[in-house]
C-alpha angles and dihedrals in degrees: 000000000000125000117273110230114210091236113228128205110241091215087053104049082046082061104046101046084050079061095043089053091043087057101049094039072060103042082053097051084038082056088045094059102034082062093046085049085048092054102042093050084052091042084056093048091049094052098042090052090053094051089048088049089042096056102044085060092059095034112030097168088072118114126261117242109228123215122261113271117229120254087252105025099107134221114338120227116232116242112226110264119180108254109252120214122225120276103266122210091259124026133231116274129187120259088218141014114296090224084072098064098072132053135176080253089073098057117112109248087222093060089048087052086054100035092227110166128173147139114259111196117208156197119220120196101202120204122215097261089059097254119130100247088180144029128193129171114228106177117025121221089224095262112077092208090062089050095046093050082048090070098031090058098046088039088064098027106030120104130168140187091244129235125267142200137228097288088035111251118149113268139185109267135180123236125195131193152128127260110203106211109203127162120263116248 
């Protein structure tokens, strides 16, 4: 017995495989879209991640969006963050300039052995008599022993005309800045 062939009409495989053709012109533009739709979301994402970085540069003081939890994740535990006092009517200003604050005198003689220099930026809580109550680094130089004698030098040198509020008495404040370590000549 010989094998029985399913006969196709010629008119209708054309068809199909004009079918077949259409389909896969459209998965790839499917394919097409769907990679466009991938880009753009990450585009957003981008962009929204730049603004957020943006504004916190020029408002430090913004919150910090956390991450979503998992749904079984658990509780989170809080990282310490420094308490931040409200915005008063008037902000803290220094009593004199910042670059006074600093001399070659304050540099770690390990970092001059090693010839380490960077840029620490800080957060300063001010209390209401001017003086710096807390210290806290925000962005490392990249050598922990420059960014804790950043503190520890503002903490000791730093005054300020302190903040005040709406009928004018004196109020915490935050102050933020950069201290530039380079090497004395």
């Amino acid at each position: 017995m010989g094998e029985k062939r399913d006969s196709v009409n010629p008119i209708a495989q054309q068809s199909m495989m004009a079918h077949a053709g259409d389909h896969g012109i459209e998965a790839r533009m499917d394919g097409r879209r769907v990679r466009e739709a991938i880009i753009a979301c990450g585009v957003a994402g981008l962009l929204a991640f730049t603004v957020s970085l943006w504004q916190r540069q020029f408002d430090p003081d913004l919150p910090v969006a956390m991450p979503a939890q998992e749904a079984n994740a658990g509780p989170a535990t809080p990282e310490p963050r420094l308490s931040l006092p409200p915005k008063p009517a008037t902000r803290t200003t220094p009593a004199e300039s910042p670059g006074n604050w600093l001399s070659d005198n304050d540099y770690p003689a390990e970092v001059m052995r090693n010839e380490w220099s960077g840029t620490t930026g800080f957060q300063l809580v001010i209390d209401t008599d001017g003086k710096v109550e807390r210290c806290a680094v925000t962005e490392s130089s990249g050598h922990k022993i420059l960014d804790e004698a950043t503190c520890t030098v503002l903490t000791r040198n730093a005054r300020f005309e302190p903040a005040r509020d709406a009928d004018g008495v004196p109020v915490r404040d935050t102050y933020n800045g950069r201290v530039t370590w380079r090497l004395p000549d």
